[in-house]
C-alpha positions as CSV (number, residue, x, y, z in Angstrom):
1,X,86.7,109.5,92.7
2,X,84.0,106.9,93.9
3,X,82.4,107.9,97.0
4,X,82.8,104.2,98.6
5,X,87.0,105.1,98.0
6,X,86.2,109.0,99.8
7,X,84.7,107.1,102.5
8,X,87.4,104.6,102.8
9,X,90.2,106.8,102.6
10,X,88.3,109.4,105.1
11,X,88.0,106.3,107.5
12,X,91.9,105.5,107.0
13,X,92.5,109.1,108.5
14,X,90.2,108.9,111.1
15,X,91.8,105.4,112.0
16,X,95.4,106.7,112.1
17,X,94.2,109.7,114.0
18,X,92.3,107.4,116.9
19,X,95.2,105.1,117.2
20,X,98.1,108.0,117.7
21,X,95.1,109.2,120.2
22,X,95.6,105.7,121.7
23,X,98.9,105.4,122.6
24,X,100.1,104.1,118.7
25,X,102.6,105.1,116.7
26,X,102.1,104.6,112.8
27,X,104.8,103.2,110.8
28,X,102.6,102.6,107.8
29,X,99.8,103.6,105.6
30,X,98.7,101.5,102.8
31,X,101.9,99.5,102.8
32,X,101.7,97.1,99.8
33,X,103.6,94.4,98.2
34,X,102.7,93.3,94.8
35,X,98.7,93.3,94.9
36,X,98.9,92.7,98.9
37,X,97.8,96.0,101.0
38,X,97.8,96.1,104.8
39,X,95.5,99.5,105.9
40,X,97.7,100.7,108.9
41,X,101.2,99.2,110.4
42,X,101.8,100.7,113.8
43,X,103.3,100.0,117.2
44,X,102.6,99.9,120.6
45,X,104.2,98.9,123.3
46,X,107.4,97.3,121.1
47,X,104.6,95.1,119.4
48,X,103.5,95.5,116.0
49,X,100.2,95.9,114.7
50,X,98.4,95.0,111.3
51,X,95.1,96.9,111.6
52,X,92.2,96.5,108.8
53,X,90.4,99.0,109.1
54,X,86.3,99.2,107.7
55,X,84.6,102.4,108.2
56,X,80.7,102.6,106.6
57,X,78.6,105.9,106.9
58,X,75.9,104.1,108.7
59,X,75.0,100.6,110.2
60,X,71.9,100.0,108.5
61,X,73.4,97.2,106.8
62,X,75.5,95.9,109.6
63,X,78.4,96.7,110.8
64,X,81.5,97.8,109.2
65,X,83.7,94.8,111.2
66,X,81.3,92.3,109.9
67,X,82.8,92.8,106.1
68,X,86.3,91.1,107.3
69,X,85.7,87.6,106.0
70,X,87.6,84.6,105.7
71,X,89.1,85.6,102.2
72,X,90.0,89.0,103.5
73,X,92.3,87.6,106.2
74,X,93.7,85.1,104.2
75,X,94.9,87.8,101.7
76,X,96.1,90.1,104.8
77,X,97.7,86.9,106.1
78,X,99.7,86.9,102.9
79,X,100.5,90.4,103.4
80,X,102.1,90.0,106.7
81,X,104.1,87.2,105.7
82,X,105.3,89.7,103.0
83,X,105.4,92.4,105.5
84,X,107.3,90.3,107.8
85,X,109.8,88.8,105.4
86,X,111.0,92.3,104.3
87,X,111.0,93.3,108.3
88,X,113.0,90.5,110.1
89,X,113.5,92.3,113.5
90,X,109.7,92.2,114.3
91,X,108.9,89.2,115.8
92,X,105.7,89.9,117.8
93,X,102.7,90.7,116.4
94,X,99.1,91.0,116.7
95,X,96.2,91.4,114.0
96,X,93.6,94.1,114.8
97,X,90.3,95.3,113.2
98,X,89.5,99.0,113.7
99,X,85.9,99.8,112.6
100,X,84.7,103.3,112.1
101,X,80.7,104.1,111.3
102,X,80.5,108.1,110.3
103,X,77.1,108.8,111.1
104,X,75.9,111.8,108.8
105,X,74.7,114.2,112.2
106,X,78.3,114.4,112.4
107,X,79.4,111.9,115.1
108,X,81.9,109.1,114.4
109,X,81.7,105.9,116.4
110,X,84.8,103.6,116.7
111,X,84.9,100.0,117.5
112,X,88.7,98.4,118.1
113,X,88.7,94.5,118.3
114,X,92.6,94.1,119.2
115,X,94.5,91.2,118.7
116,X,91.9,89.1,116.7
117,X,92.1,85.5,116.9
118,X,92.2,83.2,114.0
């Protein structure tokens, strides 16, 4: 496997992990619908959360957060219509980006932007 897809999928954990730490409870992982894919679905609070999560091994080249562009959240837009379609009885929500730099001393860094607005 690529190591860009260890890292990701090493971030995903790490995500899940520091959310459940933070009060979350994960429905999802990876929930996809047709070539749609929203990272995390969790809860908090009785409101749902879409969370794209970027993780990078270092900032040299930015930051991982910095990667969500315009054509990322339109496609995770799409997603949670789908999501949201096949889920009825959720009807608030809020978009989050969860960004995760593994430094290689060991240390992971997390940055949560909750509720980001469009």
């Amino acid at each position: 496997m690529a190591q860009h897809t260890d890292l990701g999928k090493a971030g995903e954990e790490l995500a899940a992990t520091y959310l459940v730490q933070n009060g979350f409870s994960i429905l999802y992982r990876n929930w996809r619908k047709g070539h749609y894919e929203i990272d995390l679905v969790a809860t908090k609070n009785g409101v749902l959360h879409f969370v794209e999560v970027k993780c990078r091994s270092s900032s040299l080249y930015g930051c991982p957060e910095q990667s969500v562009t315009k054509k990322k959240i339109r496609k995770l837009l799409q997603g949670i219509n789908e999501f949201l379609f096949k889920h009825p009885h959720y009807s608030d929500f809020h978009i989050d980006i969860l960004s995760v730099i593994t430094h290689h001393y060991g240390e992971t860094e997390y940055f949560f932007i909750e509720d980001v607005y469009l």
